[in-house]
N, C-alpha and C positions, 0 to 999 in steps of 0.2 A: 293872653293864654287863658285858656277857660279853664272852671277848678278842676272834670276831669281830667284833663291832662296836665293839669297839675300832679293829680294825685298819680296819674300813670308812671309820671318822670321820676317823684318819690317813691314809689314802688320799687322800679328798674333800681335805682341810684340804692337805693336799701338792700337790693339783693344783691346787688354788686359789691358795695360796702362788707357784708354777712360773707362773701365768700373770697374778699379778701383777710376778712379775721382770720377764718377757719384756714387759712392758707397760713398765714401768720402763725396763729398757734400750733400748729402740725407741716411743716414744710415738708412736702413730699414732691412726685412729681404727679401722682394722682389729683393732689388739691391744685400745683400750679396748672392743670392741664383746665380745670374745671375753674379757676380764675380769668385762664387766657381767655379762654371760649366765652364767659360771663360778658368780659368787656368786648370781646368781636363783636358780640350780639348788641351791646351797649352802641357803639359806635356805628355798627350797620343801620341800625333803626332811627340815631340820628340822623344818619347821613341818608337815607331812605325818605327823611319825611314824618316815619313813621313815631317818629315819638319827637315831641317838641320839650325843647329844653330852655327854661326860664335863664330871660340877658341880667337878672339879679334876685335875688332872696336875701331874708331874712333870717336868722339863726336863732334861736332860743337857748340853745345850747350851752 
């Protein structure tokens, strides 16, 4: 995996992450509509090709 698309898949994963907070702290059907959609897109661009997702990482967290 080369470190762009590394940083691509951290991107996606981060804004996905962010708009499950924001779902989280305010449950509406507006935020879950803008969660669902976040991960279509998540899963479509896996499943496309278009974004490669690392077989293991490391966490500092």
């Amino acid at each position: 995996m080369s470190k762009s698309a590394r940083y691509e898949w951290r991107d996606q994963h981060a804004s996905l992450n962010e708009r499950m907070k924001g779902f989280l702290q305010n449950p509406n059907s507006e935020q879950l509509e803008a969660v669902v959609a976040e991960m279509r897109a998540y899963a479509d661009a896996a499943r496309n090709g278009q974004m490669e997702i690392p077989t293991r990482w490391t966490s500092y967290s």
